[in-house]
C-alpha angles and dihedrals in degrees: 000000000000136000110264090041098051084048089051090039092055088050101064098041097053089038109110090244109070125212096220083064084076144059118223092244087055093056091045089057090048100048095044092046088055092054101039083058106049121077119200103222137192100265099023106139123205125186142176133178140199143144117241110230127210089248082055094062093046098047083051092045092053086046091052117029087236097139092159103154094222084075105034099033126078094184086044094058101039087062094052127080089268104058098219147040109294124199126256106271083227098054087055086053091055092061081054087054085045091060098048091039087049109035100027098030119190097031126134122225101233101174133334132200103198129174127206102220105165134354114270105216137207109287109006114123112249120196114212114204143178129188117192099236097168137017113194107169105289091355134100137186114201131182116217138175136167110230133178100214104193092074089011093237107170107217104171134012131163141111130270126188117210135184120240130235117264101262106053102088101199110192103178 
């Protein structure tokens, strides 16, 4: 079983809730009354943020096969333009899907237009966060960007467009 699904699966099982408390229908209900009765709106702002730790790298590197040096290796890096171990673009990326798959569940990414602006490093606390700029029907556009607010450094910004859950008739 690999990494990530043994870690998610671990998770469940040790959470107070048990799973074994409901019935899958149960769960079903539950999770079609919650989307039926959330509206994505123009404006609406979600946000999530986290520090990458160097176990973190690590556990995405062995995920992945991404053994690039910059981010495993502290002599590497020190040797590169940056100075220090940087984090996987992508894992970066990944806080951005946490945020839809969290604050907007059941969505679908369609599409995304993303720019690298500055190294996000280990350690340092990134902000994901995503703004509703436009509701077609089943679509969303959403601007996103990963920030760390304590020097403002932009890491990440771009647009994604995502399509909503069934159930949440959007008429805009």
């Amino acid at each position: 079983m690999p990494f990530g699904a043994q870690r998610v699966i671990r998770s469940i099982f040790q959470s107070p809730l048990k799973m074994s408390q409901w019935h899958t229908g149960s769960i079903l209900m539950l999770q079609n009354a919650f989307l039926q009765s959330v509206h994505l709106q123009v404006g609406e702002r979600a946000e999530l943020t986290k520090a990458f730790t160097q176990n973190d790298v690590f556990a995405f590197s062995e995920l992945t096969g991404d053994t690039n040096p910059l981010h495993l290796s502290e002599d590497f890096a020190k040797a590169s333009k940056f100075g220090k171990p940087v984090v996987h673009g992508v894992l970066v990326c990944g806080l951005m899907s946490a945020v839809l798959g969290t604050k907007m569940p059941g969505c679908v990414l369609l599409s995304q237009d993303l720019r690298f602006l500055a190294p996000l490093y280990i350690g340092e606390r990134v902000s994901a966060i995503a703004d509703v700029i436009k509701v077609r029907r089943s679509i969303a556009w959403i601007a996103v960007s990963c920030i760390v607010k304590e020097t403002e450094k932009v890491i990440m910004k771009g647009e994604v467009k995502i399509m909503l859950p069934e159930g949440r008739n959007q008429n805009v």
